[in-house]
N, CA and C atoms as a LAMMPS dump frame, in Angstrom:
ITEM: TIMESTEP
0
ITEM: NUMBER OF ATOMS
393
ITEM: BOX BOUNDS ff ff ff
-5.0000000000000000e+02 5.0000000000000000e+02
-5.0000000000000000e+02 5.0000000000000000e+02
-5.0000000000000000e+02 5.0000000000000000e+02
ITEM: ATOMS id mol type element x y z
1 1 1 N -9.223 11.642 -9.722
2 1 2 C -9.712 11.302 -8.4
3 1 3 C -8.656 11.667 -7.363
4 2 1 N -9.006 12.489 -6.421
5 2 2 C -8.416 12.59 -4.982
6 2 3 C -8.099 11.149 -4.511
7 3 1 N -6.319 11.805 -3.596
8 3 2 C -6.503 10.174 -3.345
9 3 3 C -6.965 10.692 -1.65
10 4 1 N -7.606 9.836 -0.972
11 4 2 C -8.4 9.441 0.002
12 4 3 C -7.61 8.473 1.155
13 5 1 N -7.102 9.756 1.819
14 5 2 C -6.27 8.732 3.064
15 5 3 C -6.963 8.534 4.412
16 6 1 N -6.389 7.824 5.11
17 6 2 C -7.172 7.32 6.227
18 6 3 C -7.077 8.726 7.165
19 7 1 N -5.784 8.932 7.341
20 7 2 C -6.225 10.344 8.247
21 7 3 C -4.938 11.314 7.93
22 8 1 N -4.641 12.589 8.399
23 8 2 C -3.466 13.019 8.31
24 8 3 C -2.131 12.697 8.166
25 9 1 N -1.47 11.733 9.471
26 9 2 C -0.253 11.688 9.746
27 9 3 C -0.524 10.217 7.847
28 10 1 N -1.584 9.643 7.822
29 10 2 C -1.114 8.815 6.594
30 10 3 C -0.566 9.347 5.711
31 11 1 N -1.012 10.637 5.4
32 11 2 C -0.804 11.758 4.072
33 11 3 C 0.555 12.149 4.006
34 12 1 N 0.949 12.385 5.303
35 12 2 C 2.464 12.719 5.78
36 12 3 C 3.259 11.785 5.851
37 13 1 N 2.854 10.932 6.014
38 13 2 C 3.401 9.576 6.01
39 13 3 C 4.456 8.796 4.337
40 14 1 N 2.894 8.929 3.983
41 14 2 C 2.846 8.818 2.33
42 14 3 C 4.356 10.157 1.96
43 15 1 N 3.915 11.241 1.792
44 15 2 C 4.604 12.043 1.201
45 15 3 C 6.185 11.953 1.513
46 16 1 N 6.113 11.395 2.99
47 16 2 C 8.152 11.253 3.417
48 16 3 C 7.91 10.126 2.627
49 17 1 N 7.941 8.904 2.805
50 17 2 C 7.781 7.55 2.347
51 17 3 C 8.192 8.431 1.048
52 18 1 N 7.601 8.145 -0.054
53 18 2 C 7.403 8.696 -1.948
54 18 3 C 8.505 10.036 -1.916
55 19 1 N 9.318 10.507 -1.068
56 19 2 C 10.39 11.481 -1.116
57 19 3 C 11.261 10.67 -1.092
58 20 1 N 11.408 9.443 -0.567
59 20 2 C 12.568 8.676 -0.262
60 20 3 C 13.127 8.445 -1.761
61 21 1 N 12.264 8.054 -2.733
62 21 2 C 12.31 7.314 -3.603
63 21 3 C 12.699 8.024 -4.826
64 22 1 N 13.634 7.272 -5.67
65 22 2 C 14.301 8.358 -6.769
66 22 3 C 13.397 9.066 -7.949
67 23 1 N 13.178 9.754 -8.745
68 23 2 C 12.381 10.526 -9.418
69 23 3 C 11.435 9.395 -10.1
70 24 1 N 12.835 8.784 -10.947
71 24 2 C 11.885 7.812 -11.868
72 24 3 C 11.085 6.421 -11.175
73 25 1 N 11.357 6.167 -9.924
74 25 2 C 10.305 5.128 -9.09
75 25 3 C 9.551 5.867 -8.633
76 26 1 N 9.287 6.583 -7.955
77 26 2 C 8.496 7.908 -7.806
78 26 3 C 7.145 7.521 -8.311
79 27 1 N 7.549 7.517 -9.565
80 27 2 C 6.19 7.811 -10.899
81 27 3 C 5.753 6.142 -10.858
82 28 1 N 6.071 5.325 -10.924
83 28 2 C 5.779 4.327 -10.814
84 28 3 C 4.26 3.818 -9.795
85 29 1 N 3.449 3.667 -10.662
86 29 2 C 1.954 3.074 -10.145
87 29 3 C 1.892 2.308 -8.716
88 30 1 N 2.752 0.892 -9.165
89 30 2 C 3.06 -0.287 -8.223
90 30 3 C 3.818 0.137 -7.17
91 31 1 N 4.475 0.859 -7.038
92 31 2 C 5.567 1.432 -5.871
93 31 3 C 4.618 2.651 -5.163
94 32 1 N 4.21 3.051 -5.957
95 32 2 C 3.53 4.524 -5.485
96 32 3 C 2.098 3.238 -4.386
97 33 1 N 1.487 2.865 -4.923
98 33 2 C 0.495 1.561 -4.357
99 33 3 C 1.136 0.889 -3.072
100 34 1 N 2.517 0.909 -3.105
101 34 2 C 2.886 0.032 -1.77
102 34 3 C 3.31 1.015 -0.867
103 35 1 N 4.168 2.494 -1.029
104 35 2 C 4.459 3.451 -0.359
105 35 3 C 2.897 3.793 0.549
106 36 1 N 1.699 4.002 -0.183
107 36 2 C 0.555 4.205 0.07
108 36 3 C -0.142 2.977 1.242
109 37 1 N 0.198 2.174 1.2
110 37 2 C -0.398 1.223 2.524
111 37 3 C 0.883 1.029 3.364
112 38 1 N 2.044 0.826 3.344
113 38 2 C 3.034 1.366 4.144
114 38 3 C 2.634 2.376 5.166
115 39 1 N 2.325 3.504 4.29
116 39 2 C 2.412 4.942 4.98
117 39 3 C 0.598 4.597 5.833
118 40 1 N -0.06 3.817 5.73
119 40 2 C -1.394 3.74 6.382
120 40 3 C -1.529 2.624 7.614
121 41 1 N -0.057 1.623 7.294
122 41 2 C -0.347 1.346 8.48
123 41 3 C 1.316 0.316 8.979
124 42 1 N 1.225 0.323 10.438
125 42 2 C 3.027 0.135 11.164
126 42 3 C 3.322 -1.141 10.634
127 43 1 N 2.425 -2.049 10.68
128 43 2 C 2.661 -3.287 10.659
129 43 3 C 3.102 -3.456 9.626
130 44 1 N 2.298 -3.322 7.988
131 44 2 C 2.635 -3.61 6.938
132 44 3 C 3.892 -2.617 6.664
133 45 1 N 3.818 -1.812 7.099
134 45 2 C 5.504 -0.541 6.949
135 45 3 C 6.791 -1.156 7.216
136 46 1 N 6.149 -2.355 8.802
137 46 2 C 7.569 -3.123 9.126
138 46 3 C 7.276 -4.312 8.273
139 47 1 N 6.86 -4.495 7.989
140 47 2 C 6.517 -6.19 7.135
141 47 3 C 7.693 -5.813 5.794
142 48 1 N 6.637 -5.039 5.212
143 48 2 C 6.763 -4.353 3.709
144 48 3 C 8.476 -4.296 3.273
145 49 1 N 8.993 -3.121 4.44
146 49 2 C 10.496 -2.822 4.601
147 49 3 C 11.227 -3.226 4.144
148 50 1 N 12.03 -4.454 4.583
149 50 2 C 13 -5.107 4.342
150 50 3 C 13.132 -5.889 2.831
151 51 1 N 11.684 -5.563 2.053
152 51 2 C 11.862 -6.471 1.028
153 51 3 C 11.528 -5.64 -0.166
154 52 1 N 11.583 -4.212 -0.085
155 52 2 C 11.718 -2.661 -0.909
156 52 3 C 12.405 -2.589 -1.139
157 53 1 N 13.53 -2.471 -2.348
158 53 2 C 14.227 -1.918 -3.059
159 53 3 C 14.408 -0.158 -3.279
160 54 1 N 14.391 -0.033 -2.658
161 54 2 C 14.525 1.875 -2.418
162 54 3 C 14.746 2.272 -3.789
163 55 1 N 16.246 1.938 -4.259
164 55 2 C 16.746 2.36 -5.475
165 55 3 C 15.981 2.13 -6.755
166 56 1 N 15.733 0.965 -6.809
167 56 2 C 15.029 0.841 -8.441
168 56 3 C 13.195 0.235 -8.209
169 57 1 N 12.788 0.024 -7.19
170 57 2 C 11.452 0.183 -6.78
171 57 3 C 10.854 -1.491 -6.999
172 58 1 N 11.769 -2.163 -6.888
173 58 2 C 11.263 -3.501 -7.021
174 58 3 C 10.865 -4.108 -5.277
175 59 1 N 9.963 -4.99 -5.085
176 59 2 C 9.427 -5.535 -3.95
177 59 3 C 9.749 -6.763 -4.203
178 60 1 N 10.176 -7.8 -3.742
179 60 2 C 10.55 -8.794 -3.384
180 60 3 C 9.753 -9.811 -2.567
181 61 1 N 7.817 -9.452 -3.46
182 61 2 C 6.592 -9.982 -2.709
183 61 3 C 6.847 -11.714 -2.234
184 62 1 N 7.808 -11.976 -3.696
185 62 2 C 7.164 -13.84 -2.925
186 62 3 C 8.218 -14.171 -1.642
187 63 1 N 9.122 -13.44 -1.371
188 63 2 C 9.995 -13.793 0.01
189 63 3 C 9.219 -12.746 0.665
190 64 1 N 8.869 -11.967 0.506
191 64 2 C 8.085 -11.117 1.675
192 64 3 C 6.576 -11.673 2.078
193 65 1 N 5.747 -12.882 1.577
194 65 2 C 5.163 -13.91 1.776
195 65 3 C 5.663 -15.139 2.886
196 66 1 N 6.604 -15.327 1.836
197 66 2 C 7.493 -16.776 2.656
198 66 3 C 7.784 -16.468 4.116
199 67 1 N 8.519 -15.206 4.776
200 67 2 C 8.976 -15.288 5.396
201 67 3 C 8.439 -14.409 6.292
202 68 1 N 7.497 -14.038 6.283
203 68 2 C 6.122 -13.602 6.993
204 68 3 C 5.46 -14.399 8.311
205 69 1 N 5.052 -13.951 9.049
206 69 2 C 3.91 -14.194 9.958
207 69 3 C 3.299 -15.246 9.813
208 70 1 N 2.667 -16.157 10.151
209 70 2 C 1.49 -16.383 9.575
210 70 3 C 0.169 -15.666 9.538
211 71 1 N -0.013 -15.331 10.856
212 71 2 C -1.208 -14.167 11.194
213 71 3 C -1.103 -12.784 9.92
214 72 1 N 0.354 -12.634 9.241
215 72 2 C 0.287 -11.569 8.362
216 72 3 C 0.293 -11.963 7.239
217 73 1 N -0.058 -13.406 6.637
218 73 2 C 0.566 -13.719 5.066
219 73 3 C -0.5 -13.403 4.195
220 74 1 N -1.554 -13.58 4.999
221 74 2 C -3.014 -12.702 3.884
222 74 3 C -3.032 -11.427 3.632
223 75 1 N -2.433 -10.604 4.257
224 75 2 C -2.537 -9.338 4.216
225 75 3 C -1.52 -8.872 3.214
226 76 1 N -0.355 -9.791 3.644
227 76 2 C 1.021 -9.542 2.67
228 76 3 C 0.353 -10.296 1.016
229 77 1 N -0.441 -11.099 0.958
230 77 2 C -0.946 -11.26 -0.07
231 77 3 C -1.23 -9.725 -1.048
232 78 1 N -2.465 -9.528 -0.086
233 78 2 C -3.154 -8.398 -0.871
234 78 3 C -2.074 -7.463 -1.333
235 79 1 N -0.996 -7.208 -0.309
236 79 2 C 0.018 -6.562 -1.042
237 79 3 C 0.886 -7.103 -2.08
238 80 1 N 0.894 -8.019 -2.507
239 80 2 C 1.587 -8.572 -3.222
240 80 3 C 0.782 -8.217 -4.631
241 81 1 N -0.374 -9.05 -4.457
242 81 2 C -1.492 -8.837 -5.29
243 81 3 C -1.891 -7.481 -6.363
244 82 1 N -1.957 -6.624 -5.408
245 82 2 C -1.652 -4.86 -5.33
246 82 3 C -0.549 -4.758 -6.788
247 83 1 N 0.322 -5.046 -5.747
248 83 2 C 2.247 -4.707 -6.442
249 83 3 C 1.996 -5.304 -7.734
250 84 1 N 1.414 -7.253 -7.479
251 84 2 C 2.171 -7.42 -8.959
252 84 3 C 0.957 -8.278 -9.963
253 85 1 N 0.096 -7.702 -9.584
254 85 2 C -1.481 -7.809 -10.485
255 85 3 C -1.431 -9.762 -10.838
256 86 1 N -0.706 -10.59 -9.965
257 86 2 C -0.693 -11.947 -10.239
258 86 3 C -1.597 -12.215 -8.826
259 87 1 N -2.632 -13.54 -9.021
260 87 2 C -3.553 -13.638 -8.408
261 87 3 C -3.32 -14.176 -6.924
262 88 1 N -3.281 -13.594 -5.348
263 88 2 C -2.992 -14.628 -4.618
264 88 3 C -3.838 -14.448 -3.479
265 89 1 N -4.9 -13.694 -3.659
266 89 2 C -6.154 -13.565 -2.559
267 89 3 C -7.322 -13.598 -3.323
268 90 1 N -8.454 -14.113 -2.258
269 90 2 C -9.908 -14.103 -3.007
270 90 3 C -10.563 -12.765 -2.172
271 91 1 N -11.808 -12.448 -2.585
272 91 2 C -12.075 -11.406 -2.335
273 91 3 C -12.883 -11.436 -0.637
274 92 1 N -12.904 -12.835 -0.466
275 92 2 C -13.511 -13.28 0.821
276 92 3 C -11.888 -13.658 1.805
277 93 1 N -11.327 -13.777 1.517
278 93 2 C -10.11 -13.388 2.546
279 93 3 C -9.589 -12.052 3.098
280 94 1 N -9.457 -11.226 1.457
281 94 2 C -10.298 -9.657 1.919
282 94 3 C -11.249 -9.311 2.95
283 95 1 N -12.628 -10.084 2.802
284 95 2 C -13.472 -9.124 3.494
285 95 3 C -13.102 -10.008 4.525
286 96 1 N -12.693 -11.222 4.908
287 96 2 C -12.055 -11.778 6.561
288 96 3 C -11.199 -10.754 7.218
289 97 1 N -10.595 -10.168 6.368
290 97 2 C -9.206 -9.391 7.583
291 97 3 C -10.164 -9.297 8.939
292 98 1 N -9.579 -9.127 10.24
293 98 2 C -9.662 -8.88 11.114
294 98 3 C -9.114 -7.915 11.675
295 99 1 N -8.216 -7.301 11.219
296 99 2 C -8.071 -5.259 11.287
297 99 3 C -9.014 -4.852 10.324
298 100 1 N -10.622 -3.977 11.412
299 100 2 C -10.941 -3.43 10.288
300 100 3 C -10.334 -1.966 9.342
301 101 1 N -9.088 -1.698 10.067
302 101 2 C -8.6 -0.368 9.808
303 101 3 C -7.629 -0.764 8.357
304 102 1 N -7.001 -1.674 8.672
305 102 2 C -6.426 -2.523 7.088
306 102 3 C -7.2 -2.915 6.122
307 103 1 N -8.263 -3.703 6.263
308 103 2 C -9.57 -3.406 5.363
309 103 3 C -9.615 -2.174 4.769
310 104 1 N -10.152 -1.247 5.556
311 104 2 C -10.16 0.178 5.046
312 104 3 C -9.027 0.934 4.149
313 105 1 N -7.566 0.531 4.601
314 105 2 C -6.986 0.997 3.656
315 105 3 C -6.513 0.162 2.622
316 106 1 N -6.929 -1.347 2.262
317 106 2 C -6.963 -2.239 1.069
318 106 3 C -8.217 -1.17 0.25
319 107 1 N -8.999 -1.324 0.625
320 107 2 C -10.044 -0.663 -0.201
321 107 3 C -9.881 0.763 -0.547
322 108 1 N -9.645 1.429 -0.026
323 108 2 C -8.536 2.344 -0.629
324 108 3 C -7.459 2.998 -1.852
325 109 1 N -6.64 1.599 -1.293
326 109 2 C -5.759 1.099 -2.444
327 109 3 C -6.448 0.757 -3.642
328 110 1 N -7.437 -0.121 -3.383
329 110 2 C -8.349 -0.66 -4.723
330 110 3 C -8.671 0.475 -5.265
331 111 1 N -8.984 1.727 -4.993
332 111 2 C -9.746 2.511 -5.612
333 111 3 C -7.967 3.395 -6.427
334 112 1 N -7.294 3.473 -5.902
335 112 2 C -6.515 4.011 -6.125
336 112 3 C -5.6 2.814 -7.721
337 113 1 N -5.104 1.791 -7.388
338 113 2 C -5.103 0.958 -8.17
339 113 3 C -6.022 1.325 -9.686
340 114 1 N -7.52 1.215 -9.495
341 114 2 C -8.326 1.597 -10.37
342 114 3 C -7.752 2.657 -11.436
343 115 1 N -8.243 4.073 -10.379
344 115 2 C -7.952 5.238 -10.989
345 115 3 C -6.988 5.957 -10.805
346 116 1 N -5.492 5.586 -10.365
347 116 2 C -4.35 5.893 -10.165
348 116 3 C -4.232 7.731 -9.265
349 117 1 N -3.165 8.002 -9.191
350 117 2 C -3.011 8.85 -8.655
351 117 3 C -3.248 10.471 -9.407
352 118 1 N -3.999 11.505 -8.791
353 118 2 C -4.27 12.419 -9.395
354 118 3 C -3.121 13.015 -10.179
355 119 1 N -2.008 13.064 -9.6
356 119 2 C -0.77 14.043 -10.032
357 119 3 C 0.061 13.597 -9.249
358 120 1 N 1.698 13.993 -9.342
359 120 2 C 2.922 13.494 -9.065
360 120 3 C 3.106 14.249 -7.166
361 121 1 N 2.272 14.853 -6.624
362 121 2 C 2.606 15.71 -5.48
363 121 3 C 1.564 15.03 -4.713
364 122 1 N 0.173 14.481 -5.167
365 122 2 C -0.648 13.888 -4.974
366 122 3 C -0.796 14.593 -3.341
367 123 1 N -1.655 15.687 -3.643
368 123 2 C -2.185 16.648 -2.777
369 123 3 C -4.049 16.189 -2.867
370 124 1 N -4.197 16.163 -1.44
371 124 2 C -5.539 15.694 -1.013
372 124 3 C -5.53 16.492 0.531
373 125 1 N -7.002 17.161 0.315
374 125 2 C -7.207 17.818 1.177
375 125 3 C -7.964 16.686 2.328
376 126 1 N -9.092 15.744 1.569
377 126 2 C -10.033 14.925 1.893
378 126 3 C -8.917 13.711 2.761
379 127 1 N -9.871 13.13 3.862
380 127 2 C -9.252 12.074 4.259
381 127 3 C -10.457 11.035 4.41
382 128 1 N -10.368 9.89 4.467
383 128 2 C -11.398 8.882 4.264
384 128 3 C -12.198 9.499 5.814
385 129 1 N -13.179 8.795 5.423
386 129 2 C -13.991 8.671 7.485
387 129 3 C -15.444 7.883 6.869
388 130 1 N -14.845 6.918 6.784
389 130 2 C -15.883 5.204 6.905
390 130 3 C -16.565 4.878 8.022
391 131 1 N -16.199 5.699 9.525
392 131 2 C -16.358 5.265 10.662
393 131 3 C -17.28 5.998 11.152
């Protein structure tokens, strides 16, 4: 499966983001999954940030919860959720978001999650358009 980004600069986004990162995190599912909504949207990019491990690809979800927003801790859920397949959103807090553009790229992710990434360069011509 193509992966399916929201629009260009995400794709570009994605690809600096996943260059940063050393060969063997790179390949990594869960990292590759958080580089991917990072690169789709500012907020979760600045949220996300500070609690990435660049070097060995670990996320640091339950302080990146704690010390969150409140307006952002559902969202940082789903990312958490995403990252570390332990349960901390229902699927109706999901469909609550109130960015529908974050919606769009959770669901996304889900599909990607699913059926992982085509290949290591993860070249996609296609970009989502839900709208």
């Amino acid at each position: 499966m193509a992966v399916q980004f929201m629009d260009y600069s995400h794709q570009n986004m994605f690809r600096m983001i996943r260059s940063q990162l050393p060969d063997a995190v790179r390949k990594n599912k869960d990292i590759s999954i958080v580089a991917f909504i990072m690169s789709g949207n500012e907020t979760m990019r600045v949220l996300i940030n500070p609690y990435l491990n660049w070097d060995d690809g670990t996320l640091l979800y339950e302080k990146m919860i704690e010390d969150a927003p409140e307006e952002d801790k559902e969202a940082l859920k789903v990312v958490a959720e995403l990252y570390s397949d332990q349960e901390y959103v229902s699927l109706n807090s999901l469909v609550d978001l109130k960015d529908s553009d974050l919606f769009d790229l959770f669901l996304a992710t889900l599909r990607l999650k699913r059926y992982g990434f085509e290949n290591d360069y993860v070249q996609a011509d296609n970009t989502m358009k839900l709208k």
